[in-house]
C-alpha positions in Angstrom: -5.0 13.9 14.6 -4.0 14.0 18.4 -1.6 12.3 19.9 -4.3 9.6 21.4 -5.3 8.9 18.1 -2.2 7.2 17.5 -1.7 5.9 13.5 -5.0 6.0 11.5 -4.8 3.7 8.7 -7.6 3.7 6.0 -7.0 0.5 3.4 -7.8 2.5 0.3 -7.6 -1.0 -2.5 -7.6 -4.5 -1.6 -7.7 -6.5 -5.1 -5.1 -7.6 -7.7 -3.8 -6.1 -10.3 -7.2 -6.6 -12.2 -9.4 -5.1 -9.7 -12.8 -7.4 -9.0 -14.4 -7.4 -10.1 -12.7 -8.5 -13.3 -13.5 -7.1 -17.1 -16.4 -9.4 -18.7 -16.3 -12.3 -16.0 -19.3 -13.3 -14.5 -17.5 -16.0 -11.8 -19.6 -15.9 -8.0 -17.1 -13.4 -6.8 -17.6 -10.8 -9.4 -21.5 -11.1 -9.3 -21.3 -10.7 -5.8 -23.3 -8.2 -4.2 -21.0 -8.1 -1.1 -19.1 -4.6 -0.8 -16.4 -6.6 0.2 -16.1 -8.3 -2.8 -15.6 -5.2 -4.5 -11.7 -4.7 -4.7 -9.9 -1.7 -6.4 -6.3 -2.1 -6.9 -4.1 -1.8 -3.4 -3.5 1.2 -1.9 -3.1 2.7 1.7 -3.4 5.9 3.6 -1.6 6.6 6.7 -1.9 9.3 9.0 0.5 9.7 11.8 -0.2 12.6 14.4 2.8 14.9 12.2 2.0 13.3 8.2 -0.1 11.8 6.1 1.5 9.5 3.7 0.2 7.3 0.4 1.3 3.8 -0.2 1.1 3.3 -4.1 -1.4 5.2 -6.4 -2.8 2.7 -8.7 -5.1 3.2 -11.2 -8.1 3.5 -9.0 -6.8 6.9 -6.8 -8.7 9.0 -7.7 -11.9 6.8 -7.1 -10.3 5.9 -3.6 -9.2 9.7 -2.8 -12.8 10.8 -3.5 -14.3 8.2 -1.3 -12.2 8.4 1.5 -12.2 12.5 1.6 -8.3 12.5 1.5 -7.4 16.2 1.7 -3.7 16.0 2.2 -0.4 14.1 1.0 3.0 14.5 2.6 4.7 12.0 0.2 4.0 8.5 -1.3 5.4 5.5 -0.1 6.1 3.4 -3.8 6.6 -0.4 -3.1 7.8 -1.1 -6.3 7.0 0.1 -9.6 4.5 -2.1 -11.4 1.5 -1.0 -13.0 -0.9 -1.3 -10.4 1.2 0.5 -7.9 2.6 3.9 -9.6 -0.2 4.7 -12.6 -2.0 7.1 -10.9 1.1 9.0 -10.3 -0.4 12.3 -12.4 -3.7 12.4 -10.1 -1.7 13.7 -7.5 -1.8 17.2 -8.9 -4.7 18.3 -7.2 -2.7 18.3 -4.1 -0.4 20.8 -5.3 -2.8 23.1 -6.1 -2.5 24.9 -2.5 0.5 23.6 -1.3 3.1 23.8 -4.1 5.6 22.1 -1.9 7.0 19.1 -4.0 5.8 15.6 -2.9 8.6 13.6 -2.5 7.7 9.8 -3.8 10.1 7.0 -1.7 11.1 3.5 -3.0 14.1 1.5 -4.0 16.8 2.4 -6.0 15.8 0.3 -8.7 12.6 1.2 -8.8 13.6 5.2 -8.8 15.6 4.5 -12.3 12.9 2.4 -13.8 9.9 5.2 -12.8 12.0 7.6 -14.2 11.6 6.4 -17.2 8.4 5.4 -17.0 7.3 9.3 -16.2 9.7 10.9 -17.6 7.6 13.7 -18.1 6.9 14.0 -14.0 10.8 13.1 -13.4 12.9 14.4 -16.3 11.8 16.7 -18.9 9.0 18.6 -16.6 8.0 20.4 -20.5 4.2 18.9 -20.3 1.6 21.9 -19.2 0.8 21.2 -15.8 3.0 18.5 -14.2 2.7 17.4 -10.7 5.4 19.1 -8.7 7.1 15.1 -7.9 10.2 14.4 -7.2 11.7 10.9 -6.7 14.2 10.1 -3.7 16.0 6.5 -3.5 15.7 4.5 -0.1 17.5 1.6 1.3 17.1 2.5 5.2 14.9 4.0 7.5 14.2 7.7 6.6 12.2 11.0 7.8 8.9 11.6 5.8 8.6 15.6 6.7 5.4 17.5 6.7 5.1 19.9 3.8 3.0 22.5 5.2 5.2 22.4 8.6 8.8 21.2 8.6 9.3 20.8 12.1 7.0 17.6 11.6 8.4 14.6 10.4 7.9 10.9 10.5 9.9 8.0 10.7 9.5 5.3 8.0 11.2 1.5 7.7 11.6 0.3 4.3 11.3 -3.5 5.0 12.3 -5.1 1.7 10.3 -8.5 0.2 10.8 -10.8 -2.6 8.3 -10.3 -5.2 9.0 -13.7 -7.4 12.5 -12.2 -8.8 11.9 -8.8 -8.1 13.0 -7.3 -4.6 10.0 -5.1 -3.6 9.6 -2.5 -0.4 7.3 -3.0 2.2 6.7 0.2 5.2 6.6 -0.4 9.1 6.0 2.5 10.3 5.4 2.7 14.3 3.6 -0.4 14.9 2.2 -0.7 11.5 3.6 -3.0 8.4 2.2 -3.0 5.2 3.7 -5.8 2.3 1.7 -6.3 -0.8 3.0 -8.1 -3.8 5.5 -10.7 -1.8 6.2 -14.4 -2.5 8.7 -14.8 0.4 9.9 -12.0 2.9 13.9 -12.9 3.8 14.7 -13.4 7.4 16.8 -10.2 7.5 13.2 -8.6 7.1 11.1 -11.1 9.3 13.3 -9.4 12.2 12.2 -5.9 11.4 8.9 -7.3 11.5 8.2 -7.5 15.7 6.1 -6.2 18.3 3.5 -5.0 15.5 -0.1 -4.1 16.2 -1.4 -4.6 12.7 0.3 -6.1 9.7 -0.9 -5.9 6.4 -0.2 -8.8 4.0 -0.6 -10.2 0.4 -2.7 -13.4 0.1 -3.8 -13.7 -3.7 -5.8 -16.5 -3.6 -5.6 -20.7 -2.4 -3.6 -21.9 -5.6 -0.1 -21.4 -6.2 2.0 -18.3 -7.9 5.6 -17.6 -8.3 5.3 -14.0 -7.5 2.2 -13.9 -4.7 1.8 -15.7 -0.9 -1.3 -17.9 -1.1 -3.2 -17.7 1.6 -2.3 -21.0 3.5 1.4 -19.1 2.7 0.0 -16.1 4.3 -1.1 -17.4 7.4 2.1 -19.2 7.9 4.0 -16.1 7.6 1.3 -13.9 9.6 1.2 -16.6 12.4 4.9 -16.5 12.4 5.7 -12.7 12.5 2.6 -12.7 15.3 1.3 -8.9 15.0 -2.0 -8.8 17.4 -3.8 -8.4 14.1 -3.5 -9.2 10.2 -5.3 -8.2 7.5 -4.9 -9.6 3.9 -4.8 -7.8 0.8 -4.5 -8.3 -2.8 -7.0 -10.9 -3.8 -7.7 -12.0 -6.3 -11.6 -12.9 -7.5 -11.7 -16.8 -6.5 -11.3 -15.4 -2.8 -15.2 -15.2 -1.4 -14.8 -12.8 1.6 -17.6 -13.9 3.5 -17.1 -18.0 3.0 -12.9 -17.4 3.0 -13.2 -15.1 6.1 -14.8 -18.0 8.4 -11.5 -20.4 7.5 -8.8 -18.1 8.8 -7.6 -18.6 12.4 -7.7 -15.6 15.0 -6.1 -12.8 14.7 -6.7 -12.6 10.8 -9.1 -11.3 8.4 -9.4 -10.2 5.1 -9.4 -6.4 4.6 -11.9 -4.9 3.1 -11.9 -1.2 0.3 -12.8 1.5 2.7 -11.4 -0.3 5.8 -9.7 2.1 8.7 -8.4 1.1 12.2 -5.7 2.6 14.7 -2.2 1.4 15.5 -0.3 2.6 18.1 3.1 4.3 17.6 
């Protein structure tokens, strides 16, 4: 990375907490031949010009890692800690093989007690032949992500918090990125941190209604509203055809895609 390069994002997951296509369904969307249909569970990678940074490691990361030829992780950015978000937790270990530096994994208080539990081995106990060198630190305002091969390099990262049906979830902004996955409603408090973005990223789970997702009508209010120059959706489920769903959405938005990567600025 230089310092022209700005933020290089790469959108490692785009689909719900199924993947798509889904187990034994044989709908248009998961017989579809387009790449784009094709949706592992969400994750992001995020390189800033000082670290390189993980939001959530599904179940799918070390599928995504190998494809995208991630060679390096500063720490991982949890948004909250279902699932489809933290079980690939434990394929991290590879990165510790040359660096044993700890990889510090940030998210929300509550979320910091519940993973513990979760992995105790990683977190607690640390008995288990070969666990990932992890350690857990609880956020509720913006912190320093530090480089672990060079400590003079650190980045700054905004927990933006999210309502994910009755649990309080963390989206990221960091420089003029945003990522929020998993959100039926994002506070007002939030919406403000939320300004002068070039790219947001944004759930939009599909056209009918759930008490714990944004449709995407929902979605486009909210993008239109917060008005980064661009928005990409993620976590979709398999009734969202990209290629028909894509024409419908207004400027400005698309649907991601797996494998996508652009630039933000800082």
């Amino acid at each position: 990375m230089t310092e022209e390069d700005g933020i290089q994002i790469t959108i490692l997951g785009t689909g719900t907490s199924t993947g798509v296509p889904v187990i034994g369904c044989s709908c248009e969307v998961c017989r579809s031949e387009d790449p784009r249909d094709k949706r592992l569970r969400c994750s992001c990678y995020v390189q800033t010009q000082d670290v390189d940074l993980l939001i959530d490691v599904g179940p799918d990361f070390r599928e995504q890692a190998l494809r995208a030829e991630i060679l390096n992780i500063d720490a991982v950015l949890i948004t909250h800690h279902h699932f489809d978000h933290v079980v690939g937790l434990d394929d991290l270990r590879p990165f510790l093989f040359e660096n044993r530096e700890a990889i510090p994994c940030f998210t929300s208080p509550d979320s910091v007690e519940i993973l513990n539990r979760m992995f105790a081995y990683i977190f607690r106990d640390g008995t288990y032949p070969g666990t990932p060198q992890l350690v857990l630190k609880a956020v509720d305002e913006p912190f320093h992500v530090m480089s672990r091969s060079n400590q003079s390099y650190d980045t700054t990262v905004i927990p933006v918090p999210a309502e994910h049906g009755d649990l309080m979830i963390y989206g990221y902004r960091i420089g003029k990125f945003a990522y929020i996955t998993d959100t039926s409603c994002i506070p007002d408090e939030s919406m403000a941190l939320l300004q002068d973005l070039d790219v947001l990223v944004l759930d939009a789970l599909r056209h009918h209604s759930h008490p714990m997702h944004l449709t995407i009508t929902q979605a486009v209010d909210v993008a239109q509203e917060i008005g980064a120059r661009q928005t990409y959706f993620i976590h979709m489920a398999h009734s969202v055809l990209h290629a028909e769903e894509e024409a419908k959405l207004p400027d400005g938005i698309s649907f991601a895609f797996d494998g996508l990567t652009f630039s933000v600025g800082t």
